[in-house]
C-alpha positions in Angstrom: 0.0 0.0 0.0 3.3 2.0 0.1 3.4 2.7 3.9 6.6 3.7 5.1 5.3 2.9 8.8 3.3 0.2 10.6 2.3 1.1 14.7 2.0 -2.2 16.4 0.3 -2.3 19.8 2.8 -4.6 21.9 2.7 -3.6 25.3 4.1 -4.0 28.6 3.3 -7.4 29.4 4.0 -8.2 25.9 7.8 -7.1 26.4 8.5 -8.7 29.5 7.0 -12.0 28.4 9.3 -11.9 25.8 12.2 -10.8 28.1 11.4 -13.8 30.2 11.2 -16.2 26.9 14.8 -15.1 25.9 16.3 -15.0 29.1 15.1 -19.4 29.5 16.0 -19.8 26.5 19.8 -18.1 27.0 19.5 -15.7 24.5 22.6 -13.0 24.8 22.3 -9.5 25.0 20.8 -8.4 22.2 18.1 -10.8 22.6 17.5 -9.7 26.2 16.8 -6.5 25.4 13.3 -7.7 23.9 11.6 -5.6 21.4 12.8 -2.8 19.9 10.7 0.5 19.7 11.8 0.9 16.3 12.6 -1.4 13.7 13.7 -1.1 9.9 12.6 -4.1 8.0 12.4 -3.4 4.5 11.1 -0.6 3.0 8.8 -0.6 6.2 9.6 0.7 9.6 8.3 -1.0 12.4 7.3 1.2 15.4 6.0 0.0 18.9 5.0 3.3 21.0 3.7 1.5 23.5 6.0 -1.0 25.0 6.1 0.7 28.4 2.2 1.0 28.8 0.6 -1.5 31.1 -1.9 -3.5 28.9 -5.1 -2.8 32.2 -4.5 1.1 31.0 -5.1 0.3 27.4 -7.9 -1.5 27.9 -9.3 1.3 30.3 -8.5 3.8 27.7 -10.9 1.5 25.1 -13.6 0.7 27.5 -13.5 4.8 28.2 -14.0 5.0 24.5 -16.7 2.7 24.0 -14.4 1.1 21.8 -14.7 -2.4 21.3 -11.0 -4.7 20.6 -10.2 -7.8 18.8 -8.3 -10.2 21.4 -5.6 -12.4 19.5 -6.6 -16.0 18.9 -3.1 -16.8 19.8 -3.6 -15.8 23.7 -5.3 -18.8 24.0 -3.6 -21.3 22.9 -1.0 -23.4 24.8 2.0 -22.3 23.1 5.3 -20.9 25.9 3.8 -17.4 26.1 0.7 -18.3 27.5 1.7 -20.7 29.9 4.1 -17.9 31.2 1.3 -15.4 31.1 -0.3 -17.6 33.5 2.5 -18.6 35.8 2.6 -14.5 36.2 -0.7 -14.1 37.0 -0.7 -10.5 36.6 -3.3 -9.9 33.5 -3.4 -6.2 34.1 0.8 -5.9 33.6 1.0 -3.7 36.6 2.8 -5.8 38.9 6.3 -6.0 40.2 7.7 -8.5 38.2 6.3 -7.1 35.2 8.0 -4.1 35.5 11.2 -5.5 36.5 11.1 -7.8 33.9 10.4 -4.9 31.5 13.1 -2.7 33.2 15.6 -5.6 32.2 14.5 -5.8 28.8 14.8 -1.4 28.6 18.7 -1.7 30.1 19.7 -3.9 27.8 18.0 -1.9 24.8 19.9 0.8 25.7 23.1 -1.4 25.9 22.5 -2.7 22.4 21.5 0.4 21.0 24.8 2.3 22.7 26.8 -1.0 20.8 25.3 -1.2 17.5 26.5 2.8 17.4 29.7 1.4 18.2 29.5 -1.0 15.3 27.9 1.8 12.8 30.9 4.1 13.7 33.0 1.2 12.9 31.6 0.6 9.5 31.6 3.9 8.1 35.5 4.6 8.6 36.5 0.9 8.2 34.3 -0.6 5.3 33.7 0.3 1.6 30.8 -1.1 0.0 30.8 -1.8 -3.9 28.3 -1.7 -6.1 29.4 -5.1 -7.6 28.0 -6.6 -4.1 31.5 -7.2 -2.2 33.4 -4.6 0.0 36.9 -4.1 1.6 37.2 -4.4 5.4 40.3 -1.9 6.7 42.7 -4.4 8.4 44.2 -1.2 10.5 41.0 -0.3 11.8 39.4 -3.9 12.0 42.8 -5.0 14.1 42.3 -2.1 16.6 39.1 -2.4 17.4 37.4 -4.2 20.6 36.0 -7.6 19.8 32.5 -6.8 20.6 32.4 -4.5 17.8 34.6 -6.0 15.4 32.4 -9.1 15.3 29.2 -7.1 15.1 30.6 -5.1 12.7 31.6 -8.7 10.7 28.5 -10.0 11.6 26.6 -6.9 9.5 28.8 -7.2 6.7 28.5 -11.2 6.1 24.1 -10.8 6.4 24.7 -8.0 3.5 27.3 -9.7 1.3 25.6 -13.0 2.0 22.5 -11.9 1.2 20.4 -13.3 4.4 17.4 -12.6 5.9 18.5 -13.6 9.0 22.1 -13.1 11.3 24.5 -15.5 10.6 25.5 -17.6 13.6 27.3 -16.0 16.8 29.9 -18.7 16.7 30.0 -18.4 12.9 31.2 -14.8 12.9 33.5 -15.1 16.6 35.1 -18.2 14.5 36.1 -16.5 11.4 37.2 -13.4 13.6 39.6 -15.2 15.3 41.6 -16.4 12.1 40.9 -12.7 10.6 43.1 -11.5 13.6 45.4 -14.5 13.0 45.8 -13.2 9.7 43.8 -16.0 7.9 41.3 -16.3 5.3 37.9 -17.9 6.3 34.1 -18.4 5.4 30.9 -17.5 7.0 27.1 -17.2 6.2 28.0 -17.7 2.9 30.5 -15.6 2.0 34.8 -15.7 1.4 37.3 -13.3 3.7 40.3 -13.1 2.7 43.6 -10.3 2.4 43.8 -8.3 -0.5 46.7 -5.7 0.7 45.5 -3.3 3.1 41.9 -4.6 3.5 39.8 -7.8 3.9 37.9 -8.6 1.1 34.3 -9.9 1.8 32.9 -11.5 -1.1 30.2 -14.1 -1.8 31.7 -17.4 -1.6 31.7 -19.5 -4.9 30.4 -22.6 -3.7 27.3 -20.7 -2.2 25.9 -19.2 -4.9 22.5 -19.6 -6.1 21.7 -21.8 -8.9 21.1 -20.3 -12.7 17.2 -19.6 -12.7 14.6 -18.8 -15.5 13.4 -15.4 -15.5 9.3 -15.6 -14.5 6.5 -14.2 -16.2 6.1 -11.0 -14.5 9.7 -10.0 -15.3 11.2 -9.8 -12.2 13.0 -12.4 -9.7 15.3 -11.7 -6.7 18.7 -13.5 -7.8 21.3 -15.2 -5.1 19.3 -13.3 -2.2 20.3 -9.5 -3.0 20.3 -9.0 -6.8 16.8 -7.7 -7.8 16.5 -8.7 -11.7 14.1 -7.8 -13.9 14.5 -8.5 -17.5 12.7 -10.4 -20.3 11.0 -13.4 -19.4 12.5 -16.5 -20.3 16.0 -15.5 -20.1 17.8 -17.4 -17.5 20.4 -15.4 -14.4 23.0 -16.9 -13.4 26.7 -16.5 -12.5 29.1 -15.7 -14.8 31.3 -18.7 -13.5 33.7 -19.6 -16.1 33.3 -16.9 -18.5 35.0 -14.7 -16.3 38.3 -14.8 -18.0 37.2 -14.0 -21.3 34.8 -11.1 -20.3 37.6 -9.6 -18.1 39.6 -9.5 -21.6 37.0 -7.0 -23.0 36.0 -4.8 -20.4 38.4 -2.8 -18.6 35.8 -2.7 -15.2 35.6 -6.2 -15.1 39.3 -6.9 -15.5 39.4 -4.2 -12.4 37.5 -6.2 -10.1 39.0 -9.5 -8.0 38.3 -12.4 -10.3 36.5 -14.3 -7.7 34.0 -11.3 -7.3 33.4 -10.7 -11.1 33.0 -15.1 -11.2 29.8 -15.0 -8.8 28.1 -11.4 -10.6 24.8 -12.1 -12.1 24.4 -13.0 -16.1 21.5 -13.1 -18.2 21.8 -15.5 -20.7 19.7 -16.8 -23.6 19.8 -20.8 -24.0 23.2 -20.6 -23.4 24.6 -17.8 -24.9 25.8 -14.3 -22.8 23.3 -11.4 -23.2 24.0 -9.0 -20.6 26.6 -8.8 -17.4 24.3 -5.8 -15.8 26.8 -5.1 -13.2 29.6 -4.2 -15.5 
C-alpha cells in the first residue's frame, strides 16, 4: 500500500513476556533486550510506542472509548507465552515482576542500541561497499578495534554480502574473527574473507551461490538473495562462473575487479549464450 510505517500495539506485558522467553532460553544481550521501539525491516519501519504501557490502561483507555477490541486468537492457545502469562498471574501488567522484567528488557535496549553505534561508527570509517556486491574491510582499523564490535561489525557485513534474511550464527562470525586476527582467510554465512593488501575482502563465496534460474513471467526475480533482476521473461540469471576470464579481456571494469567477485556477478543469458553482465 506504500506505507513507510506500521504502529503495532505490543505492550508491557507483551515485552517482558518476551524478556522472560529469551532470558530461559539463553538468548545474549541483544536478545535480552526484547523488542525494539523501532525497527527497519524493508522498505517498512516497524514502530511500537507503546512498549512501556501496562496493557489494564489500554484497555481502560478502550472501555472509556466505548471502543470495542479484537483479542488475539493466539492468547489462548498453549503455546510458551501463554503458559508464562499464567505462571505470572498479573493480567493487568502492573505488577512487580512485570515491570522488572520490563526494566531488564529497557537496560539492555539501551546497551545494544549504545553497541550497535559502536558498530555503525565502525563501519563507516572501516568498510567500503561496492556496487558489484563485495566490500573491503580496513585491516588497521578492523585489528584495533574491541572484539564486541569487530564481530558485530563482521556479523553486519556477512548478512549484507551473504545476502540473508536472518544473522548468521554467533559462533559463525567469533570463529572467522579469530583467524581474521590470526591473519587468515575464512568463510561464513555464505561468504569468502580473505587479504587483498590493506583490506579484507568480503565476497560471496563460490560454492554458495545460487543456482542459474529462469526469468518468470512477470519480469522480475530476486537472484542469489540481494540482486533484484528484472529482465525479459524467459531468459535465465545466473553466475558468470567460467566466463570470467574472457569477459575480463573486453571490459576494462571487469578486468578491475577481484576475479573471484566478477565469477559469482549475475548474467542473463539466452539458451546458453551471454546477453548482458548488468553489473559491469
Amino acid at each position: 500500500e506504500g506505507c513507510l510505517h506500521l504502529l503495532l500495539a505490543h505492550h508491557l506485558a507483551d515485552q517482558a513476556e518476551t524478556v522472560l522467553i529469551r532470558l530461559l532460553r539463553g538468548s545474549r544481550r541483544a536478545g535480552r533486550a526484547g523488542m525494539a521501539p523501532v525497527r527497519t525491516a524493508g522498505a517498512v519501519r516497524l514502530l511500537r510506542p507503546l512498549l512501556g504501557v501496562a496493557p489494564e490502561a489500554l484497555r481502560a483507555v478502550l472501555r472509556d472509548a466505548e471502543q470495542p477490541w479484537v483479542e488475539d486468537p493466539s492468547n489462548s492457545t498453549g503455546t510458551v507465552r501463554v503458559r508464562l502469562r499464567a505462571a505470572l498471574a498479573d493480567r493487568a501488567g502492573e505488577g512487580a515482576g512485570m515491570r522488572a522484567l520490563a526494566a531488564v528488557g529497557a537496560a539492555a535496549g539501551q546497551a545494544r542500541e549504545a553497541a550497535e553505534a559502536t558498530r555503525d561508527r565502525l563501519l563507516g570509517v572501516a568498510v567500503a561497499l561496492l556496487p558489484q556486491g563485495f566490500a573491503r574491510l580496513d585491516v588497521a582499523h578492523f585489528a584495533a578495534a574491541g572484539p564486541d564490535a569487530a564481530e558485530a561489525a563482521l556479523a553486519a557485513l556477512l548478512r549484507a554480502i551473504g545476502g540473508h534474511g536472518q544473522p548468521v550464527r554467533p559462533a559463525r562470525v567469533a570463529g572467522l574473527a579469530g583467524r581474521m586476527r590470526a591473519g587468515r582467510a575464512g568463510t561464513a554465512g555464505g561468504c569468502l574473507v580473505r587479504r587483498a593488501g590493506s583490506a579484507w575482502l568480503v565476497c560471496r563465496e563460490p560454492a554458495a551461490v545460487a543456482a542459474a534460474a529462469a526469468v518468470p513471467e512477470c519480469g522480475w526475480l530476486l537472484w542469489d538473495g540481494r540482486w533484484h533482476v528484472t529482465a525479459a521473461a524467459g531468459l535465465t540469471v545466473g553466475a558468470i562462473g567460467a566466463d570470467a576470464p574472457a569477459i575480463a579481456r573486453v571490459s576494462a571494469l571487469a578486468a578491475s575487479l577481484p576475479r573471484i567477485v566478477l565469477a559469482g556477478l549475475p548474467a542473463l543469458s539466452d539458451r546458453g549464450a551471454l546477453v548482458a553482465v548488468p553489473p559491469i
